[in-house]
KEKE-3310 file (N, C-alpha, C; in steps of 0.2 Angstrom, whole numbers, plus 5000, padded with zeros to 4 digits):
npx = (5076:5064:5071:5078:5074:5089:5089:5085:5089:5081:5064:5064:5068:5056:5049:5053:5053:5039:5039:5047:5038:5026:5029:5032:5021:5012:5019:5017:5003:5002:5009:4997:4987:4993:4995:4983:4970:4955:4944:4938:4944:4956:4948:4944:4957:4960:4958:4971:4980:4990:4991:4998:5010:5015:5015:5023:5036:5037:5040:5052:5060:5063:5075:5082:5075:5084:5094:5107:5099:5108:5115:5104:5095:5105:5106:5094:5082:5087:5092:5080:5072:5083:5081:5069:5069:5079:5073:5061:5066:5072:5065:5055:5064:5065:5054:5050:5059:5061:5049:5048:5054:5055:5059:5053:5042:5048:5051:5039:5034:5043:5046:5037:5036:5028:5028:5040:5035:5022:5020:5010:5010:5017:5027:5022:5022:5036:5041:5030:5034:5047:5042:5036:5045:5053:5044:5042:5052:5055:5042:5046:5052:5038:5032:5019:5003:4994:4998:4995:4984:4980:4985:4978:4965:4968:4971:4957:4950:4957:4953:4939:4939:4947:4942:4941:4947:4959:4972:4979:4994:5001:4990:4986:4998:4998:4986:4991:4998:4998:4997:5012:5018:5012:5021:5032:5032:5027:5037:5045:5033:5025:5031:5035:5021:5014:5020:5017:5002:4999:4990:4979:4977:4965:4955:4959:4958:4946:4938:4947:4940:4925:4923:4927:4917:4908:4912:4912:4898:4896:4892:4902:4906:4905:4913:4926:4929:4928:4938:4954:4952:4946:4958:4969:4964:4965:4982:4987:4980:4989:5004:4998:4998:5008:5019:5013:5015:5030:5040:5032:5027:5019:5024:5040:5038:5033:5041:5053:5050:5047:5062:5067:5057:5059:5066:5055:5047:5050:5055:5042:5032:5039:5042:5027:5023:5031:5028:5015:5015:5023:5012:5002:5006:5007:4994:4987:4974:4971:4966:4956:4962:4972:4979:4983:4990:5001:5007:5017:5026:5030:5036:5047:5054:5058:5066:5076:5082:5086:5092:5104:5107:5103:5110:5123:5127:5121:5122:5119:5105:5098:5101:5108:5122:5134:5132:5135:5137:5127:5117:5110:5103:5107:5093)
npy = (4950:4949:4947:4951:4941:4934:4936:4933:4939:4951:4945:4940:4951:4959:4952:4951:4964:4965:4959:4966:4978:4974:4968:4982:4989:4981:4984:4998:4999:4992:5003:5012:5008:5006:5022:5026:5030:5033:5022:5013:5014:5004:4993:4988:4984:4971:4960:4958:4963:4957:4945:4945:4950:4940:4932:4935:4933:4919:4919:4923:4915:4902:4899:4897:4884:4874:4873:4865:4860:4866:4878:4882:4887:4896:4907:4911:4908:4911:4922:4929:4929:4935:4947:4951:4950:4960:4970:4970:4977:4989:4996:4999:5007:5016:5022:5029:5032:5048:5052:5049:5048:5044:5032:5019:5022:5017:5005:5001:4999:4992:4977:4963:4945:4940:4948:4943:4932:4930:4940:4955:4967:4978:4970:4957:4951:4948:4939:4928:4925:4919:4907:4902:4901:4892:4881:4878:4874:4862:4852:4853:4840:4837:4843:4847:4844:4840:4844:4858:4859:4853:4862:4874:4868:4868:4882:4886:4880:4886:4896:4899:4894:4903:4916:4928:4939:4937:4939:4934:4928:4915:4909:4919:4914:4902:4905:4913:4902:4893:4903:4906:4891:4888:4899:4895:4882:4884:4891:4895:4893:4901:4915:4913:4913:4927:4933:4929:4929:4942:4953:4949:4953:4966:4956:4948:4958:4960:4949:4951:4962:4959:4949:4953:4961:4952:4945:4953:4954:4942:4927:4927:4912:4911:4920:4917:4905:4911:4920:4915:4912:4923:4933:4926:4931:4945:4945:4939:4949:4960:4954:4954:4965:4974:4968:4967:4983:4987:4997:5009:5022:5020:5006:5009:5016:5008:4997:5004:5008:4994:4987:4993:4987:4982:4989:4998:4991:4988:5004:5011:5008:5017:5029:5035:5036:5046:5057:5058:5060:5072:5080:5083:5090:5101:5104:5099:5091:5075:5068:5058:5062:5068:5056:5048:5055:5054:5043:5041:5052:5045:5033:5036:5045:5033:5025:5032:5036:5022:5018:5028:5030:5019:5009:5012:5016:5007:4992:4980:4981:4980:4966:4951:4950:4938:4938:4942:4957:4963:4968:4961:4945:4929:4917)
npz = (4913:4904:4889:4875:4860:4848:4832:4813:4797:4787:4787:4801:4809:4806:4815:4828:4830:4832:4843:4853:4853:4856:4869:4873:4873:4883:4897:4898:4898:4911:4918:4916:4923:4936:4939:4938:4929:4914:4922:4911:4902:4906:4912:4898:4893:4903:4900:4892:4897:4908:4902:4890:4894:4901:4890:4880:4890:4891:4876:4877:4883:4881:4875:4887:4893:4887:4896:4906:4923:4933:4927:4923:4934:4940:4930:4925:4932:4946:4944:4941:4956:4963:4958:4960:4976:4979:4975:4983:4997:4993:4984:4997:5005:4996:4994:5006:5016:5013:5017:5030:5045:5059:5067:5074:5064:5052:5055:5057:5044:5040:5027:5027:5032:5022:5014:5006:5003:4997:4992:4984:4981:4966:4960:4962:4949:4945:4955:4952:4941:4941:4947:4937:4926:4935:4935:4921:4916:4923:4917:4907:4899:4898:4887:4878:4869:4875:4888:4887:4888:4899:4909:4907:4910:4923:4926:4923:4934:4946:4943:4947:4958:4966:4960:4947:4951:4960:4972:4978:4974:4970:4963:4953:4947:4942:4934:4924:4919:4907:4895:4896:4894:4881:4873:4875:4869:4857:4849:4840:4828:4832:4829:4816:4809:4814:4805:4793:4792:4795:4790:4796:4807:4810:4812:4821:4832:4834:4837:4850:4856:4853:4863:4875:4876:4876:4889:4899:4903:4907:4919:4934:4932:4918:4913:4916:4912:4898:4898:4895:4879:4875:4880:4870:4858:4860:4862:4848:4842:4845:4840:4827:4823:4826:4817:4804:4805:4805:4804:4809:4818:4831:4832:4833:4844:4854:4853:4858:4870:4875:4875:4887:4895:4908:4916:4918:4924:4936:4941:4940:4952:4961:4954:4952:4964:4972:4963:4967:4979:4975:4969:4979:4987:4982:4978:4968:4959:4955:4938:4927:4914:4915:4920:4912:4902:4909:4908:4894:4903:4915:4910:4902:4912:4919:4912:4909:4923:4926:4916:4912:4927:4938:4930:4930:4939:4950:4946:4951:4955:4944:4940:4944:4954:4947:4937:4921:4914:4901:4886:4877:4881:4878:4881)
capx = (5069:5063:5077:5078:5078:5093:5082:5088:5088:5075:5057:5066:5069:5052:5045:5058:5050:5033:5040:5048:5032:5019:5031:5031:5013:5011:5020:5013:4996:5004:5009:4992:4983:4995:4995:4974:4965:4949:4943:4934:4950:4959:4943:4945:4962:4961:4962:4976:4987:4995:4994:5002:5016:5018:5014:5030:5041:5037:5045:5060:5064:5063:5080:5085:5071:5088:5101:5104:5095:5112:5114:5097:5094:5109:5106:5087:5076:5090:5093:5073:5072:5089:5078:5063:5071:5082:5067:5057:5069:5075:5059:5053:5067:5065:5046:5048:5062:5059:5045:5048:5060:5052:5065:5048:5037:5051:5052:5035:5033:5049:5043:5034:5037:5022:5030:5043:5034:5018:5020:5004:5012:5018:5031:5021:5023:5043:5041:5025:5039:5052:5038:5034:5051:5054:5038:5041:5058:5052:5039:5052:5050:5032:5030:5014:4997:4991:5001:4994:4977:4980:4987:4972:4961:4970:4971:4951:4948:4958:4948:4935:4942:4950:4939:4945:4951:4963:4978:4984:5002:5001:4982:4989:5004:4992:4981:4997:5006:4995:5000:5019:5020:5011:5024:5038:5032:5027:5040:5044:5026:5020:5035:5031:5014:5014:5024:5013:4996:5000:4985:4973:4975:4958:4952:4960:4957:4937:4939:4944:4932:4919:4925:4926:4909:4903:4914:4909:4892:4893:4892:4908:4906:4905:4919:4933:4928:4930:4944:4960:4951:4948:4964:4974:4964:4969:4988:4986:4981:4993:5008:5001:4997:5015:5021:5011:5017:5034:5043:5029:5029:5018:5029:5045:5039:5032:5048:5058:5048:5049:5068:5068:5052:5059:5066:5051:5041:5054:5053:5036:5029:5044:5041:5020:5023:5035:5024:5008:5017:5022:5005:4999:5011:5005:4988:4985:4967:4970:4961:4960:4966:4981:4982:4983:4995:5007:5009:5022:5031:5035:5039:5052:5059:5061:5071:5081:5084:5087:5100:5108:5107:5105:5115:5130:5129:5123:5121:5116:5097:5095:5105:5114:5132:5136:5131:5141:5134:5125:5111:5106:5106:5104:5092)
capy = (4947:4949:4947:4950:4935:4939:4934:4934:4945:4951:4944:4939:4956:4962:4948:4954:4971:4965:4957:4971:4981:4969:4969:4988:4991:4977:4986:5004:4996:4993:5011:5017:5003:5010:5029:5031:5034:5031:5017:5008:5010:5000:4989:4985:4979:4970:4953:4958:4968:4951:4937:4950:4951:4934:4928:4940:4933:4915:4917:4926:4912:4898:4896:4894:4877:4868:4874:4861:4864:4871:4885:4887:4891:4904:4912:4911:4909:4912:4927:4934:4929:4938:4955:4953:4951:4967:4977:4972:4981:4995:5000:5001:5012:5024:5025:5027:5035:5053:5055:5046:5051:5042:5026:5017:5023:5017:4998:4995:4999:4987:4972:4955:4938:4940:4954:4940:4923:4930:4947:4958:4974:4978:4967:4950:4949:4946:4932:4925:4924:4916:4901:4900:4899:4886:4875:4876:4869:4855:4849:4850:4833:4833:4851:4843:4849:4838:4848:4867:4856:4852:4868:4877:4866:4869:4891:4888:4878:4893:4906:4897:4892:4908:4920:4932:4945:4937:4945:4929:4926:4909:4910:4922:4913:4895:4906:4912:4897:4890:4908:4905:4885:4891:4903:4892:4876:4886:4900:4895:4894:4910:4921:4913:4913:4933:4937:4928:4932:4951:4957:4949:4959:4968:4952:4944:4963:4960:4945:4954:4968:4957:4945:4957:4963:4945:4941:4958:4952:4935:4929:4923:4907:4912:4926:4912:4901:4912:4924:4913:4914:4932:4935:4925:4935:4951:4944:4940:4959:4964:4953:4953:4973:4977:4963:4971:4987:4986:5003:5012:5026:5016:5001:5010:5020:5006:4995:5005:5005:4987:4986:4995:4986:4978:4995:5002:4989:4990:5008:5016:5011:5022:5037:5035:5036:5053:5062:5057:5065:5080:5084:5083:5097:5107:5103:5098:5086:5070:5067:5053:5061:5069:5047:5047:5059:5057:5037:5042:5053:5040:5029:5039:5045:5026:5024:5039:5034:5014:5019:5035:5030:5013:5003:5014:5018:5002:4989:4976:4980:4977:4959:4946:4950:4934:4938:4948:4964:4963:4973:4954:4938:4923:4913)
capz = (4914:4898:4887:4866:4857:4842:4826:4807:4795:4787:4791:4807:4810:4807:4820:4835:4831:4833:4850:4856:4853:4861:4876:4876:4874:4889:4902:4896:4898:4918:4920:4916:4929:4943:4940:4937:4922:4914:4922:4905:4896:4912:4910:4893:4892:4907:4897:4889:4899:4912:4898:4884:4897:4901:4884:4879:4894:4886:4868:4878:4891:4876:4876:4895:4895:4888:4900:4912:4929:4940:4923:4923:4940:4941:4925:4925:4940:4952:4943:4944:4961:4965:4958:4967:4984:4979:4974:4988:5001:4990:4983:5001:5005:4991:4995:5014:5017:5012:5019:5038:5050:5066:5067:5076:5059:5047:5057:5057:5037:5035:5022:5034:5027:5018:5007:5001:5000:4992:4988:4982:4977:4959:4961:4961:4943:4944:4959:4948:4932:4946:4948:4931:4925:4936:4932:4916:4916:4927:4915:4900:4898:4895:4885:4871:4866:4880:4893:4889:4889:4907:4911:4904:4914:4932:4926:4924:4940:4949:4944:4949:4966:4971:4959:4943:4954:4966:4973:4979:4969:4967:4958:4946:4943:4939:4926:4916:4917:4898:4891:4894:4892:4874:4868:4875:4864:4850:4848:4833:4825:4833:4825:4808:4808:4814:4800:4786:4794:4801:4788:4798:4814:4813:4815:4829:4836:4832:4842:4858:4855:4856:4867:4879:4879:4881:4895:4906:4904:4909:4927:4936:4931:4911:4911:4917:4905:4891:4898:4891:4871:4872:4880:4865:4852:4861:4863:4843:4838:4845:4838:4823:4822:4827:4812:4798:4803:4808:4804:4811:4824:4836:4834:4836:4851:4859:4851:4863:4879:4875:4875:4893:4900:4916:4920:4919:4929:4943:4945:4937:4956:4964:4949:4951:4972:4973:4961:4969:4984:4972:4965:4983:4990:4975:4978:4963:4959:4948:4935:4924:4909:4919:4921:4905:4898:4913:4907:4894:4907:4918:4904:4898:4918:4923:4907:4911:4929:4922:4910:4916:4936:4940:4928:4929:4947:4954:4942:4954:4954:4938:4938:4948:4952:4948:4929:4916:4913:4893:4884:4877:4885:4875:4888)
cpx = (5066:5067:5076:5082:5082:5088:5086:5088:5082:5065:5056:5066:5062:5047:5049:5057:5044:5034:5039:5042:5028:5024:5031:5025:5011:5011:5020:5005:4996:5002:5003:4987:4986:4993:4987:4973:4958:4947:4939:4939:4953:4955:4944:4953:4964:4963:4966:4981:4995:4995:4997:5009:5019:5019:5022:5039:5042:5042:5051:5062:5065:5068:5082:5082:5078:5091:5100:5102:5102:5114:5106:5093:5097:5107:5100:5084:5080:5091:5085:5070:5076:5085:5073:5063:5075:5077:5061:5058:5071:5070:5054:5056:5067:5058:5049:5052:5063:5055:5043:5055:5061:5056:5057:5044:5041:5051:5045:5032:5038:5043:5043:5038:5033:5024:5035:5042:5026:5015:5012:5004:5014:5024:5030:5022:5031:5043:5036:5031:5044:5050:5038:5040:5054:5050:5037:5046:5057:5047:5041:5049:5044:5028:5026:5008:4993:4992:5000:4987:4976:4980:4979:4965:4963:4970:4964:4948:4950:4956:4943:4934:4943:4943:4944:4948:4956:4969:4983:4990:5003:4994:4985:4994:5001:4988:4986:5000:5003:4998:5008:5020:5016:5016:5031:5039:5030:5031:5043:5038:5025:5026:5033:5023:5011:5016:5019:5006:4996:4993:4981:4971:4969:4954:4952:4958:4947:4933:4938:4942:4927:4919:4926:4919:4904:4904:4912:4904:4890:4893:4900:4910:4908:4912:4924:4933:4929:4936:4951:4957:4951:4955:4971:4970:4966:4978:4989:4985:4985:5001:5007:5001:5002:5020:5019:5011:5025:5039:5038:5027:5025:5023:5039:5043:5039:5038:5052:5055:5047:5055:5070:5061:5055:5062:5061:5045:5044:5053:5047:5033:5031:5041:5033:5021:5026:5030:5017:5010:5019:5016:5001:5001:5010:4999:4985:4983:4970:4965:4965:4964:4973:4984:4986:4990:5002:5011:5016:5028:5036:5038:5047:5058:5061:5066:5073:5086:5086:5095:5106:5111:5109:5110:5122:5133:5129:5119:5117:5108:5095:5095:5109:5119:5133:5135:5133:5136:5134:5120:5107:5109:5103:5103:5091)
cpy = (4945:4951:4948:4944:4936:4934:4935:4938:4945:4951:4942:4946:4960:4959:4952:4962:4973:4963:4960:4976:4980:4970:4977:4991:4987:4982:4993:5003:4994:4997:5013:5014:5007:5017:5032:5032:5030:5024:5010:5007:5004:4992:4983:4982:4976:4962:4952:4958:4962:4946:4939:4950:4945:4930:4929:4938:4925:4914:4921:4920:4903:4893:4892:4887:4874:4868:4867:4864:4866:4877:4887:4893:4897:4908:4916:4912:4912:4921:4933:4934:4934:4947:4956:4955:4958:4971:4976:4977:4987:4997:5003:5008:5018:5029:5029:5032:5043:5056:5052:5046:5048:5034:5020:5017:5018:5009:4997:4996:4994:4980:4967:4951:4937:4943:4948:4935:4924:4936:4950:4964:4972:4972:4957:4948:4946:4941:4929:4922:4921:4908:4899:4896:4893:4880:4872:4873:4862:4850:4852:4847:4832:4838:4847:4848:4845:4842:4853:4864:4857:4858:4874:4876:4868:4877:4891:4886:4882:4897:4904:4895:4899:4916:4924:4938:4944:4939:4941:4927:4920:4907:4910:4917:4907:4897:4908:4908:4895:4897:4906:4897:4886:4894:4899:4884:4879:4892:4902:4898:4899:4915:4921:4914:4923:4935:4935:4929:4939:4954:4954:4951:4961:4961:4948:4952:4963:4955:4947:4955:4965:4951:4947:4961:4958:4943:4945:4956:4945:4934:4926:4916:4908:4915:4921:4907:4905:4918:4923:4913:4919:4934:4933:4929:4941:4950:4943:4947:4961:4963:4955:4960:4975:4974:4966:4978:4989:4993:5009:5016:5022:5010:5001:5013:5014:4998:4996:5005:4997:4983:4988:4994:4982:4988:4999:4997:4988:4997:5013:5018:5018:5030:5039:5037:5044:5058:5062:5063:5072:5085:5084:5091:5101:5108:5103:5091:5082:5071:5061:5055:5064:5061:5047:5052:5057:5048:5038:5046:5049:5035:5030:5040:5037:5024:5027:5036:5027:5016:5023:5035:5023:5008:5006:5014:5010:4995:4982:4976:4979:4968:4956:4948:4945:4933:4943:4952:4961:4965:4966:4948:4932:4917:4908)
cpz = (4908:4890:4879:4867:4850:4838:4818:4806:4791:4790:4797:4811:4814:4813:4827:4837:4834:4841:4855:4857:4855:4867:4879:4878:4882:4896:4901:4898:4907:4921:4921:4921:4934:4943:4939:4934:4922:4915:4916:4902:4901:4909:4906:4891:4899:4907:4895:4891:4905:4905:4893:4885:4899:4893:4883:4883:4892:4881:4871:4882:4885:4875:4882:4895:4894:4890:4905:4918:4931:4936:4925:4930:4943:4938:4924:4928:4947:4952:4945:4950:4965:4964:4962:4973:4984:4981:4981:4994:4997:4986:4990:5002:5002:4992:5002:5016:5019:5016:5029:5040:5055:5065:5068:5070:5054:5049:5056:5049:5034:5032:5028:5027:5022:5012:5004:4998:4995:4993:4984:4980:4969:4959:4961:4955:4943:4950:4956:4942:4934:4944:4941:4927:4928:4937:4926:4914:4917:4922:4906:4895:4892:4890:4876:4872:4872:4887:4894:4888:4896:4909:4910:4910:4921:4930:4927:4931:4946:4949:4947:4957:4971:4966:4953:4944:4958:4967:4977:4974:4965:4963:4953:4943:4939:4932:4922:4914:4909:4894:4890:4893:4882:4870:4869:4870:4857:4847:4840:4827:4825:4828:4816:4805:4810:4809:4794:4787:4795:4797:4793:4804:4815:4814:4819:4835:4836:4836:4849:4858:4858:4862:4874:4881:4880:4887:4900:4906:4907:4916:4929:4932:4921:4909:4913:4915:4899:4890:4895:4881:4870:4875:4873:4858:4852:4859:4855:4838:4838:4840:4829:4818:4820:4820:4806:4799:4807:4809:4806:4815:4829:4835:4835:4843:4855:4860:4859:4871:4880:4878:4883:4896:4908:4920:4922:4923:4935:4945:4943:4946:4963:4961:4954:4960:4973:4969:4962:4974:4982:4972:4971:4989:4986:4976:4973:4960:4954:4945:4931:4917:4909:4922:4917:4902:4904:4913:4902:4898:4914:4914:4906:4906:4920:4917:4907:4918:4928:4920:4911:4924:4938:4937:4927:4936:4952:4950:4943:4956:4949:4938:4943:4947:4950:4939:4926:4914:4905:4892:4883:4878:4880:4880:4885)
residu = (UNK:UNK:UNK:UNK:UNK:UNK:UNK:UNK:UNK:UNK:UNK:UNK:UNK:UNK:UNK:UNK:UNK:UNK:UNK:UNK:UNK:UNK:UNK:UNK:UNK:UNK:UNK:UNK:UNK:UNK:UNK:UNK:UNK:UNK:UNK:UNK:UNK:UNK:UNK:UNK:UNK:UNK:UNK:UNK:UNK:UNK:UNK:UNK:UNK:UNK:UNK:UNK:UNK:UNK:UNK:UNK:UNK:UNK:UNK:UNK:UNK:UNK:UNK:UNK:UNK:UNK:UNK:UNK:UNK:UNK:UNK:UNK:UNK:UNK:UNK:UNK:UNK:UNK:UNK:UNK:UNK:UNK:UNK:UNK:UNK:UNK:UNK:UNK:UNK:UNK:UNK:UNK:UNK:UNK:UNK:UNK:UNK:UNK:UNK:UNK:UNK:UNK:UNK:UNK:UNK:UNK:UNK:UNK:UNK:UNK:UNK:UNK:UNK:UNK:UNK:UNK:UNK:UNK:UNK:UNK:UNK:UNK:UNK:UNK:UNK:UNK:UNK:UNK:UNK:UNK:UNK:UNK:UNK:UNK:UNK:UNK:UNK:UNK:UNK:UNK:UNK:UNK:UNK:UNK:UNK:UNK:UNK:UNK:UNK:UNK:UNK:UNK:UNK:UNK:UNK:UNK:UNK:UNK:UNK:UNK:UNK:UNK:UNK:UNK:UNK:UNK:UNK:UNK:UNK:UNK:UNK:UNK:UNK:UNK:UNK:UNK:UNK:UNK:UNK:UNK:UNK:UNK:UNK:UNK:UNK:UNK:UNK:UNK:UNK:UNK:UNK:UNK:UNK:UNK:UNK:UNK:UNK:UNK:UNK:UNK:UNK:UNK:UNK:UNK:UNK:UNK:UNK:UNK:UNK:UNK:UNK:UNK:UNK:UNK:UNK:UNK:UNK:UNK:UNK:UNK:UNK:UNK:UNK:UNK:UNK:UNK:UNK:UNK:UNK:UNK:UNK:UNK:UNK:UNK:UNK:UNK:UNK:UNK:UNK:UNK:UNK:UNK:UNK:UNK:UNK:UNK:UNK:UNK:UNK:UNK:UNK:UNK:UNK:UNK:UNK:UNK:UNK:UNK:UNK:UNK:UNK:UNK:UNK:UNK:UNK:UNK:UNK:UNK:UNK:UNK:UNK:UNK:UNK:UNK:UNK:UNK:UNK:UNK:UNK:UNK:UNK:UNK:UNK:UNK:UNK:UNK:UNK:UNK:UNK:UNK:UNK:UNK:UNK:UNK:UNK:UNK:UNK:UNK:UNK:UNK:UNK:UNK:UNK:UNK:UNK:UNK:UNK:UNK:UNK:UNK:UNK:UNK:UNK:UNK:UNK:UNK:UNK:UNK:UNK:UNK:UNK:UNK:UNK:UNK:UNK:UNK:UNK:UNK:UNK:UNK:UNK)
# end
């Protein structure tokens, strides 16, 4: 889904480091939305944490734009479509199962049509990334400074139409489409431009900061007008933080939960589900900073169960049978 792009040596190196780590931190900044913690933290990165992960899904898909369309839809779109429908039945499964016996309980919890054509579980991000993937192809052609102008305009006219909380699939998919047609026309640009700017991180991070405490306070109308600016200054701290510090213990940690993010946003809702059930059979109270600490635990178990379980045992929820097993895909 989110595939490494190979990269040169060197300064190339240290770009693909910053990638990997803006996509880790992304889907770590998920984790901690699903499993419950301090609501302010959640809050505060609540413009970064989707357009950081599509930005991200962007500069990986860059290649695929020039396959032709019957590759592109096998290897690419047919391929994240091909995991969505997996995960919508087999993540039911894994929930449901354990815990219901009653054949009658067990059918009326099977997934509606609704769960596959516009999905509102954890999972609408990977059929949102299906759409994109294939609107961005479509409009190839037209990929200019004119085109994430438009696009920009139709993400603001949707927030404003549906609202900045919608849980409608195709909304969301409309307001990320300017973040990914961005990193797909600029992939070049951004790599270089992270690597020779990376000192000025606290100021694209100052940016957020504030941007963030203009946009909570403005009315709806304000905050979806100024939501995609503060968003690309968030999505900039972070590339260009991880850039100027590339050997770093935060950018190798979040490095490698970067390298095994799709595992971990297919199964963190499964992990986060059975231990809710645990710590309820223990009787033992959430709190938000047991949210908080217990975001690297799941990490780390769905990267265990990923690598260890499903890609040995059943390889086909990760990937299309129809595609050659590899760590990296040149899309």
């Amino acid at each position: 889904m989110l595939e490494d792009v190979p990269s040169s040596a060197g300064a190339g190196v240290q770009r693909l480091a910053a990638i990997d780590a803006a996509k880790g931190l992304s889907i770590l900044l998920v984790v901690a939305l699903h499993v419950g913690t301090y609501w302010h933290l959640n809050e505060f990165f609540r413009l970064l944490r989707m357009p950081l992960f599509f930005f991200a899904a962007g500069l990986f898909a860059f290649r695929s734009m020039e396959l032709p369309w019957r590759k592109f839809l096998r290897n690419k779109a047919g391929n994240t479509f091909y995991v969505f429908l997996v995960w919508v039945l087999f993540g039911w499964m894994v929930r449901r199962l354990p815990y219901n016996f009653g054949a009658a309980d067990l059918l009326s919890r099977f997934p509606t049509l609704e769960d596959f054509v516009s999905p509102t579980g954890v999972l609408w991000f990977i059929f949102a990334l299906g759409l994109l993937y294939i609107c961005a192809r479509a409009l190839k052609r037209f990929m200019s400074v004119g085109l994430l102008i438009v696009s920009l305009a139709v993400a603001i006219a949707v927030g404003f139409a549906f609202g900045p909380m919608t849980d409608l699939v195709y909304a969301k998919a409309a307001r990320a489409l300017p973040f990914v047609l961005f990193a797909i026309l600029y992939h070049s640009q951004i790599k270089d431009f992270i690597g020779r700017y990376s000192s000025f991180w606290p100021v694209a991070g100052a940016w957020y900061f504030l941007g963030c405490l203009l946009a909570f306070k403005l009315p709806v109308a304000g905050y979806v007008l100024l939501a995609p600016l503060v968003s690309i200054g968030g999505i900039l701290a972070v590339f260009l933080f991880f850039s100027h510090y590339p050997k770093s213990a935060l950018t190798r940690v979040f490095g490698y939960a970067g390298t095994a993010s799709l595992m971990i946003y297919l199964l963190h809702g499964v992990v986060i589900f059975h231990l809710r059930k645990l710590l309820e059979l223990l009787s033992v109270e959430r709190t938000n900073l047991m949210g908080l600490l217990l975001v690297p635990f799941i990490a780390i178990t769905c990267i265990l169960l990923g690598r260890h379980v499903l890609r040995p045992l059943a390889p086909w929820l990760l990937e299309a049978p129809w595609l050659r097993r590899r760590q990296t895909v040149s899309s």
